[in-house]
LOKE-476970 format. One line per 10 residues: number of its first residue (from 1); their letters; for each residue x, y, z of N, C-alpha, C. Coordinates in steps of 0.05 Angstrom, whole numbers, plus 5000, padded with zeros to 4 digits. Layout:
<nodes>
NUM = A = X,Y,Z,X,Y,Z,X,Y,Z | ...
</nodes>
This chain:
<nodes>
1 = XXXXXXXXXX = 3878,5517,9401,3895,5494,9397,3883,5474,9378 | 3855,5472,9377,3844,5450,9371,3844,5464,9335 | 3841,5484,9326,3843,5492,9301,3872,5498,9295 | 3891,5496,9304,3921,5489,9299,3924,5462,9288 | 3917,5443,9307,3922,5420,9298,3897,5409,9275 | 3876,5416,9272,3862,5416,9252,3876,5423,9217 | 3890,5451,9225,3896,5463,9208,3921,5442,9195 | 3935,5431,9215,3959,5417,9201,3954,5402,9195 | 3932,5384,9210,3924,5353,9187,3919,5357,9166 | 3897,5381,9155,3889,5392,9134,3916,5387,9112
11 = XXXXXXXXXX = 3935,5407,9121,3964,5413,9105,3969,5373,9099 | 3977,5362,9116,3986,5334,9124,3967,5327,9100 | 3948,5322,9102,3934,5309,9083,3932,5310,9053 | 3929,5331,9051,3928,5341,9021,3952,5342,9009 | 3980,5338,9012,4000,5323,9008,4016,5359,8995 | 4039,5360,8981,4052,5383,8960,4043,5381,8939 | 4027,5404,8929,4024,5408,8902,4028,5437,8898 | 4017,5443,8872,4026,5475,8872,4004,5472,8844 | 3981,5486,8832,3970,5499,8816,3962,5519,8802 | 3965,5525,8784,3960,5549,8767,3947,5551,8744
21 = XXXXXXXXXX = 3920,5558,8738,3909,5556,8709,3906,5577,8706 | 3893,5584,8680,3893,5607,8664,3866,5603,8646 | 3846,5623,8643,3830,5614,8630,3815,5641,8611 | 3824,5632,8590,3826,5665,8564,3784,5666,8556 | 3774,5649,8556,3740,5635,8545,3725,5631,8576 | 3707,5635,8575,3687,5628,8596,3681,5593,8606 | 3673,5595,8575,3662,5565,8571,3662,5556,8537 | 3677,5521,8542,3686,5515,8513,3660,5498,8505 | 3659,5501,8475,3632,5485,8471,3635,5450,8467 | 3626,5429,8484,3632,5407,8487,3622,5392,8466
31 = XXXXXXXXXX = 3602,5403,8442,3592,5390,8413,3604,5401,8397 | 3636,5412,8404,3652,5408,8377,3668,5399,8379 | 3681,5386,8357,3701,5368,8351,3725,5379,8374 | 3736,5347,8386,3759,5359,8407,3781,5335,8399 | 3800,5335,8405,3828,5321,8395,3842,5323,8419 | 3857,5301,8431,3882,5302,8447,3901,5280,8433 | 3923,5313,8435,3951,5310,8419,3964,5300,8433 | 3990,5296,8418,4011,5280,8443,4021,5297,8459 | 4029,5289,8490,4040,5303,8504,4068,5301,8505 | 4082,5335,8506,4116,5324,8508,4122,5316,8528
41 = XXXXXXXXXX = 4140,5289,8530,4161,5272,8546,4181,5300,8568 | 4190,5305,8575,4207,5329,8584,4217,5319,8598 | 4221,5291,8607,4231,5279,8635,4245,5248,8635 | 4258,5238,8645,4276,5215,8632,4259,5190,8638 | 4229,5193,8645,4222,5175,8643,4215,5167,8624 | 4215,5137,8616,4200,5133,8593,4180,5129,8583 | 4160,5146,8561,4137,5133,8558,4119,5149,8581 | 4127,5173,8589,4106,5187,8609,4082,5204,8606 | 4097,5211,8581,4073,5230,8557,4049,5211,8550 | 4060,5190,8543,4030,5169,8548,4015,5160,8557
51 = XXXXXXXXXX = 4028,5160,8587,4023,5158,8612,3996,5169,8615 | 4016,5197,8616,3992,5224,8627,3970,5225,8600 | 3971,5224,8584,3957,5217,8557,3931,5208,8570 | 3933,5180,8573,3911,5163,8573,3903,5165,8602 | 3914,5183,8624,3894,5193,8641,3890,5218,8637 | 3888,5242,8626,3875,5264,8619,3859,5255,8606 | 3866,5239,8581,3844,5230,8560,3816,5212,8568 | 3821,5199,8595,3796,5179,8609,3786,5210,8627 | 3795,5223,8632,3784,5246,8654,3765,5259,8640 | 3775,5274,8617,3760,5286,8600,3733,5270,8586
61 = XXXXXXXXXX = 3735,5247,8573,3718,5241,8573,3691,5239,8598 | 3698,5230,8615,3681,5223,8646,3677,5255,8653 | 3688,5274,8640,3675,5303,8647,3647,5308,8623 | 3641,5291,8610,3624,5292,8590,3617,5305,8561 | 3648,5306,8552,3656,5308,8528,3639,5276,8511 | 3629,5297,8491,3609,5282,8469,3635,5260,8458 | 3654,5270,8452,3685,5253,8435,3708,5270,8442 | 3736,5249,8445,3757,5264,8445,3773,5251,8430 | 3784,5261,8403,3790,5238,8379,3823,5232,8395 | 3839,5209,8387,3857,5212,8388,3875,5212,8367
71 = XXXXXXXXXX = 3901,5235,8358,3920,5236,8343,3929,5202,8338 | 3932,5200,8307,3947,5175,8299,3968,5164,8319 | 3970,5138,8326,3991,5130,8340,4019,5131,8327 | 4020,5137,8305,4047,5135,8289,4061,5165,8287 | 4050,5175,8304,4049,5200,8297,4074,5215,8331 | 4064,5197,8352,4078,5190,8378,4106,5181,8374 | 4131,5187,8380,4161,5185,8378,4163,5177,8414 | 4148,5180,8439,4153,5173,8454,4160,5138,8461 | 4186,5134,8461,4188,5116,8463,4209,5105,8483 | 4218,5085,8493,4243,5074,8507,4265,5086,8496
81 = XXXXXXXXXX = 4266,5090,8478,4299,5095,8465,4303,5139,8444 | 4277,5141,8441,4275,5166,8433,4255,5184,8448 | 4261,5212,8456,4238,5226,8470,4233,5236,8448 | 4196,5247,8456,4190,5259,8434,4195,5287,8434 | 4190,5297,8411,4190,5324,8408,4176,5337,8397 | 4172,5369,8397,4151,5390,8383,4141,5388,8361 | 4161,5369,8345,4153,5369,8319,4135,5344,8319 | 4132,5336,8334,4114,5306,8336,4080,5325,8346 | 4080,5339,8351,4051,5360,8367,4051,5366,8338 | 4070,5386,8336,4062,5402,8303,4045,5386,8280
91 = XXXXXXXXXX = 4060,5349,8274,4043,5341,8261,4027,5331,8265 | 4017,5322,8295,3998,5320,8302,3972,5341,8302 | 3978,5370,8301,3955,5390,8297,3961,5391,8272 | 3973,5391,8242,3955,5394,8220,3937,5368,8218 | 3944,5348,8233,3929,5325,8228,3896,5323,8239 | 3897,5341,8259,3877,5357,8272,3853,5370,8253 | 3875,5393,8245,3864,5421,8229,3845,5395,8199 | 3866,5371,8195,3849,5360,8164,3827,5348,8172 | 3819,5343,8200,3804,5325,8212,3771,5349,8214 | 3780,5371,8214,3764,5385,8222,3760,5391,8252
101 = XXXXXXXXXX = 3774,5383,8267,3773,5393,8294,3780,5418,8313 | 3761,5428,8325,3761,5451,8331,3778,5456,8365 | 3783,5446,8374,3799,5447,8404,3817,5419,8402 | 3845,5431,8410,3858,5409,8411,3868,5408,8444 | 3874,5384,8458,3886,5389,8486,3908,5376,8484 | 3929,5395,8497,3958,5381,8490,3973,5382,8521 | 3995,5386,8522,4012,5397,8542,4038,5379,8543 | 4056,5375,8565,4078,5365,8572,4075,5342,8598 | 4099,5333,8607,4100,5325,8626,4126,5334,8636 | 4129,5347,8661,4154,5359,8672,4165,5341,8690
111 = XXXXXXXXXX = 4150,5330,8704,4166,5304,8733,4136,5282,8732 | 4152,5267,8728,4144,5231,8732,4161,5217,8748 | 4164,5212,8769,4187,5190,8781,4179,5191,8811 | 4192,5169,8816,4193,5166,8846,4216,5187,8862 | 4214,5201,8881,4235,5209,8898,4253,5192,8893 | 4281,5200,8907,4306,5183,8912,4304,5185,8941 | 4311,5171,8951,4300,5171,8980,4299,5139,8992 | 4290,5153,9024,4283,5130,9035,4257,5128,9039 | 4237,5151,9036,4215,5146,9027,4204,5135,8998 | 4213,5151,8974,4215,5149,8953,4189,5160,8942
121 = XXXXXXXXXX = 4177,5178,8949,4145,5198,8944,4146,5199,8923 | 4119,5195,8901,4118,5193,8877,4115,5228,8874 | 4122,5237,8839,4124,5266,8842,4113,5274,8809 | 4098,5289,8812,4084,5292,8776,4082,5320,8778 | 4089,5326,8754,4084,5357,8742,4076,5349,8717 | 4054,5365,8717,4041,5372,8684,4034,5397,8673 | 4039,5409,8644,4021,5426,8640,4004,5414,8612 | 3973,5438,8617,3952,5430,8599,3952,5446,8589 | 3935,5443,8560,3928,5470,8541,3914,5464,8530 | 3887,5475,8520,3872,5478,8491,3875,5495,8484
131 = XXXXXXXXXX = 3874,5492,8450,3891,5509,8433,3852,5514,8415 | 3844,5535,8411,3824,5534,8387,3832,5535,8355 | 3829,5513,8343,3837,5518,8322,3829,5535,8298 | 3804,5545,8307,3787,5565,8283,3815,5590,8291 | 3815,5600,8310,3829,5626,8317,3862,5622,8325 | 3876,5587,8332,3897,5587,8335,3910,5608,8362 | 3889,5608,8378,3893,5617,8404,3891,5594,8428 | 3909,5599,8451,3911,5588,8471,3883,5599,8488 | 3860,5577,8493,3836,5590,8507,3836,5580,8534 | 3858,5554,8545,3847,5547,8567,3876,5534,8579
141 = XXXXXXXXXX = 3894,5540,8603,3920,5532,8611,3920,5531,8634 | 3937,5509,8640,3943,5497,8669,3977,5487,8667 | 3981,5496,8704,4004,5477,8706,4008,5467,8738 | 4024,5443,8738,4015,5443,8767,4029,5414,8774 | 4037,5416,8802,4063,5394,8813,4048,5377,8831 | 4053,5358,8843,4038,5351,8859,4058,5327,8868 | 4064,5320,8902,4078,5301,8908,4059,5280,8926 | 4061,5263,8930,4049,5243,8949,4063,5226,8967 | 4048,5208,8980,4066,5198,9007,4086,5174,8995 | 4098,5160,9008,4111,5144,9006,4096,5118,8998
151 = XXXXXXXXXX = 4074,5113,9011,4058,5087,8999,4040,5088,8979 | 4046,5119,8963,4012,5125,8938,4029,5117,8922 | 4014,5120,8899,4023,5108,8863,4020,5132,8855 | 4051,5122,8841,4048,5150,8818,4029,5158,8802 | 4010,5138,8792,3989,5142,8780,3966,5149,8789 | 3960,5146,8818,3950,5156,8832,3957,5191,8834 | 3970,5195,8847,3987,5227,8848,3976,5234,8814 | 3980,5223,8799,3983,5238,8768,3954,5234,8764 | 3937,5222,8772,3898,5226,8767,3904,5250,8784 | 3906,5253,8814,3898,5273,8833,3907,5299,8813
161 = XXXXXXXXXX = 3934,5304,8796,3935,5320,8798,3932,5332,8769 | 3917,5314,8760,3905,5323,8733,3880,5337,8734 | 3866,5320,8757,3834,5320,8766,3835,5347,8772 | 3855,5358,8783,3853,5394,8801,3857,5411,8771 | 3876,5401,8762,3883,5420,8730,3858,5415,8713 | 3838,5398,8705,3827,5400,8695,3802,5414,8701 | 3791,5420,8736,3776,5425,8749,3762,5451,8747 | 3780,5474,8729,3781,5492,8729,3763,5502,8693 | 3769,5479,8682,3756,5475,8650,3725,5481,8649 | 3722,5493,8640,3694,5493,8631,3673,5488,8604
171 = XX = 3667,5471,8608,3655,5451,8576,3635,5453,8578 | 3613,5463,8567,3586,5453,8571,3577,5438,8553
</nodes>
């Protein structure tokens, strides 16, 4: 009995998520040039690609990445009134490729929002990618949902569930 109810707090605690990475490279080399692109918007929030932006982009660094340049800001269409789109990544990686940078990390945002509800549980989906640019191969992918309680922050929920997608990376 006593590992039944163990078992459910466990579940209880750790809240809904769902993860999946993919990893094509062992290990990426962390003294070469790295870039994070813009992420696509996919969701009616506004401005979420940014969002998740500038917390992948503080994660990665604090994983002990030497630099992670960031793509021109003019270069971003995410805005209140326009979502962005593919072609906003596209010129953000030749802008990459002129820079000389060798890994770029990009991805989407699928769910940003609060539940509708009378709870109203904050709810984030993301996926990640590094792309190598010498070979223009996908070397490192994630995707992954994650919901939280009724009194967390979305931004909270969206560190937690970046922190697990990125967990899986290997940089030395």
């Amino acid at each position: 009995m006593k590992r039944l109810v163990s078992l459910l707090m466990l579940v209880l605690l750790t809240g809904c998520s769902s993860l999946q990475t993919s990893t094509m490279n062992n290990t990426l080399n962390g003294n070469e040039k790295w870039a994070m692109l813009p992420m696509i918007n996919n969701t009616d929030t506004p401005q979420a690609g940014l969002r998740a932006e500038a917390i992948v982009h503080t994660l990665m660094l604090n994983r002990g990445l030497k630099s992670l340049d960031l793509y021109p800001v003019e270069l971003n269409n995410d805005t209140l009134f326009e979502p962005s789109e593919r072609k906003v990544v596209d010129k953000a990686r030749e802008w990459a490729q002129s820079q000389g940078i060798r890994y770029i990390l990009t991805g989407s945002v699928e769910e940003w929002h609060y539940k509708v509800g009378v709870d109203g549980e904050p709810a984030v989906g993301l996926t990640l990618k590094v792309i190598d640019l010498n070979t223009n191969q996908v070397v490192w992918s994630a995707v992954g949902a994650k919901s939280g309680w009724s009194r967390s922050a979305l931004s909270a929920v969206a560190q937690d569930l970046a922190r697990s997608l990125l967990s899986d990376l290997k940089v030395d």
